[in-house]
C-alpha positions as CSV (number, residue, x, y, z in Angstrom):
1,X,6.1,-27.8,-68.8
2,X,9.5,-27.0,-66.8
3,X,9.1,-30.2,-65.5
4,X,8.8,-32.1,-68.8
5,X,11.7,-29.9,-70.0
6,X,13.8,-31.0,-67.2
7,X,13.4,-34.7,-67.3
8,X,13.8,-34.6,-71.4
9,X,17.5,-32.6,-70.2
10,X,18.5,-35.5,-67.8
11,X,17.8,-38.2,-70.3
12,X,19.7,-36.3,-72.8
13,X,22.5,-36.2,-70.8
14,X,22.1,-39.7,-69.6
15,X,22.5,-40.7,-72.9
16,X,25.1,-39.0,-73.8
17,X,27.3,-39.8,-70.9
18,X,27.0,-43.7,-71.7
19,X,27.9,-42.9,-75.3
20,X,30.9,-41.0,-74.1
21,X,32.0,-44.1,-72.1
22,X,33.7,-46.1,-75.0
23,X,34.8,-49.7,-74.5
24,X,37.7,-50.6,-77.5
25,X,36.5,-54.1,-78.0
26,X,33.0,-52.5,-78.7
27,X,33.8,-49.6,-80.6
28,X,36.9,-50.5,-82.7
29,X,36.7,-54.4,-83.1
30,X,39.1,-54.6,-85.7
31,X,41.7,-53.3,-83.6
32,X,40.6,-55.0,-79.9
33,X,39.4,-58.1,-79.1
34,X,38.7,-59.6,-75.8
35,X,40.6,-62.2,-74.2
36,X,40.0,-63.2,-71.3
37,X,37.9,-61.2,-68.5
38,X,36.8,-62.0,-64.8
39,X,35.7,-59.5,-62.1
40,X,39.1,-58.1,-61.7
41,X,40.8,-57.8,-65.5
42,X,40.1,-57.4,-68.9
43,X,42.6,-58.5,-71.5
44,X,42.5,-57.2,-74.6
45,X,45.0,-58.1,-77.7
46,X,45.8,-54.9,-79.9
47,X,46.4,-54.8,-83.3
48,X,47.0,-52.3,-86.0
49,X,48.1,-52.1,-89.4
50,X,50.2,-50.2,-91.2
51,X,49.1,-46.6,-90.8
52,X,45.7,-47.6,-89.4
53,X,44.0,-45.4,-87.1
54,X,41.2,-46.0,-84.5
55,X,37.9,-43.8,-83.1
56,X,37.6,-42.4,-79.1
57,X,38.1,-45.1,-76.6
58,X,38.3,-45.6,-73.0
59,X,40.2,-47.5,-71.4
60,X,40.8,-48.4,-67.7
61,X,44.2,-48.2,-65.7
62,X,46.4,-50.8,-66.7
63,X,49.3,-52.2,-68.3
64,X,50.1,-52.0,-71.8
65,X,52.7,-55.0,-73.2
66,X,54.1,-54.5,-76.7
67,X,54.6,-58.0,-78.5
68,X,56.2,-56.0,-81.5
69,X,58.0,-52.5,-81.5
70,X,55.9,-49.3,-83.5
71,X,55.8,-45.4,-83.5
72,X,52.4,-45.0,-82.4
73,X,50.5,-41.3,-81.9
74,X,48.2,-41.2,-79.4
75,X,45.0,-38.3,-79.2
76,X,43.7,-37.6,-75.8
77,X,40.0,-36.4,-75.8
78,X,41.9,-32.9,-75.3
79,X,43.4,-32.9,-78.7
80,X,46.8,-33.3,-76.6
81,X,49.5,-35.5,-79.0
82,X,51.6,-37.9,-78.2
83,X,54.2,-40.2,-79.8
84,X,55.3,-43.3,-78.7
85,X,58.2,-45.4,-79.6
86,X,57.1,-48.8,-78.4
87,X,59.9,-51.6,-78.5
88,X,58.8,-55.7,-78.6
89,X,58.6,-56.7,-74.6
90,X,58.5,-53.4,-72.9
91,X,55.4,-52.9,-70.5
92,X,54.2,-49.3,-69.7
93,X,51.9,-48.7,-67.2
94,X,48.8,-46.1,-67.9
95,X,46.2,-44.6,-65.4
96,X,42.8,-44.8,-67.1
97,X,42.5,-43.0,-70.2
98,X,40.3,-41.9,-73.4
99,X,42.3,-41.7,-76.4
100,X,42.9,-42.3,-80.8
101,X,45.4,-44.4,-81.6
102,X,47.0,-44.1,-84.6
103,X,49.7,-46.6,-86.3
104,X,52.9,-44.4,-87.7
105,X,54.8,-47.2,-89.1
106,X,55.0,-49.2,-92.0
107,X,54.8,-53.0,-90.1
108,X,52.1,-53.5,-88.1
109,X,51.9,-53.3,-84.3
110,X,51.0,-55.9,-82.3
111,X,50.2,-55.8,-78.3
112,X,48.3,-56.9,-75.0
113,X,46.5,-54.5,-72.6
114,X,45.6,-55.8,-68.9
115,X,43.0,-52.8,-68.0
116,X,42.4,-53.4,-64.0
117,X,38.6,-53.3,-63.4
118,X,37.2,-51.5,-60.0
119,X,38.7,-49.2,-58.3
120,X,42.8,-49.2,-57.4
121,X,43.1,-50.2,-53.7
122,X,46.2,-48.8,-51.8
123,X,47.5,-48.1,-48.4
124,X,47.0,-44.5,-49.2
125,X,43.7,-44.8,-50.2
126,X,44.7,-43.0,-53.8
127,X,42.8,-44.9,-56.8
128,X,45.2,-43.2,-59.2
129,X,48.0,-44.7,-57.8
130,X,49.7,-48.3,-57.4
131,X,48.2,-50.7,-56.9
132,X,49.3,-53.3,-53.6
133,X,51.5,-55.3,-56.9
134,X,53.3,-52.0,-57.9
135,X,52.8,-51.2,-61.5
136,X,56.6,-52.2,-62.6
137,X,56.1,-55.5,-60.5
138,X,53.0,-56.3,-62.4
139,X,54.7,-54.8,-65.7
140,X,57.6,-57.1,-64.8
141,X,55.5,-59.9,-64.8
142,X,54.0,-59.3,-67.8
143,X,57.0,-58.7,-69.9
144,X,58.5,-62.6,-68.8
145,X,55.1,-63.8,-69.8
146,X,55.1,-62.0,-73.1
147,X,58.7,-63.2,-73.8
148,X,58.3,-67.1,-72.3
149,X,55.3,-66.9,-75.3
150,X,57.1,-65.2,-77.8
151,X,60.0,-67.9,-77.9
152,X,59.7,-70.8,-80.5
């Protein structure tokens, strides 16, 4: 019986840890699609309307790019709040993170998020910290993309 009770607890909790594990483009569609993916990124194009709001997510490190500027409120999964005053072109760089997103303004707010898959490799061993291209080397990168695309 103790047995039976004990396997039916670690499927529970199997369960309920991949539930907890929340992929944007799976769980909030209308606000993250896929673009391109290999064994090393994801990229995902963001999008909210006026005043929309979004469910739990993960995501993994990576940088953020902001193709339009918005007042954004992000919800960690500690109730913690944060606003965020995102201008067009400026890339922020985030560790890996399970949030809500919520849309403050009026426009809409439009984006791209590079999530790096796999751990972080660096010469100090740290996962949590840069990778070999530093995070405001990538960022840099991304921000002359995101502007050489934005132009007419």
């Amino acid at each position: 019986m103790l047995c039976r009770l004990f396997c039916a607890a670690v499927v529970v909790c199997l369960a309920v840890s991949s539930v907890t594990a929340q992929d944007p483009t799976k769980v909030e569609p209308k606000h993250y699609k896929l673009q391109f993916e290999n064994d090393r990124v994801q990229v995902v194009s963001v999008h909210y309307g006026p005043h929309e709001k979004s469910e739990i997510h993960d995501h993994p490190a990576g940088v953020s790019v902001s193709v339009t500027g918005g007042h954004l409120r992000f919800t960690d999964q500690n109730g913690k709040v944060t606003d965020v005053y995102a201008k067009a072109g400026e890339a922020r760089w985030f560790p890996s993170h399970k949030h809500k997103v919520e849309n403050l303004g009026d426009e809409p707010y439009n984006g791209v998020y590079i999530g790096i898959k796999g751990k972080l490799e660096t010469a100090a061993g740290d996962p949590q910290q840069e990778s070999p291209v530093t995070a405001e080397q990538l960022a840099k990168i991304l921000v002359e993309y995101a502007g050489a695309t934005a132009k007419p």
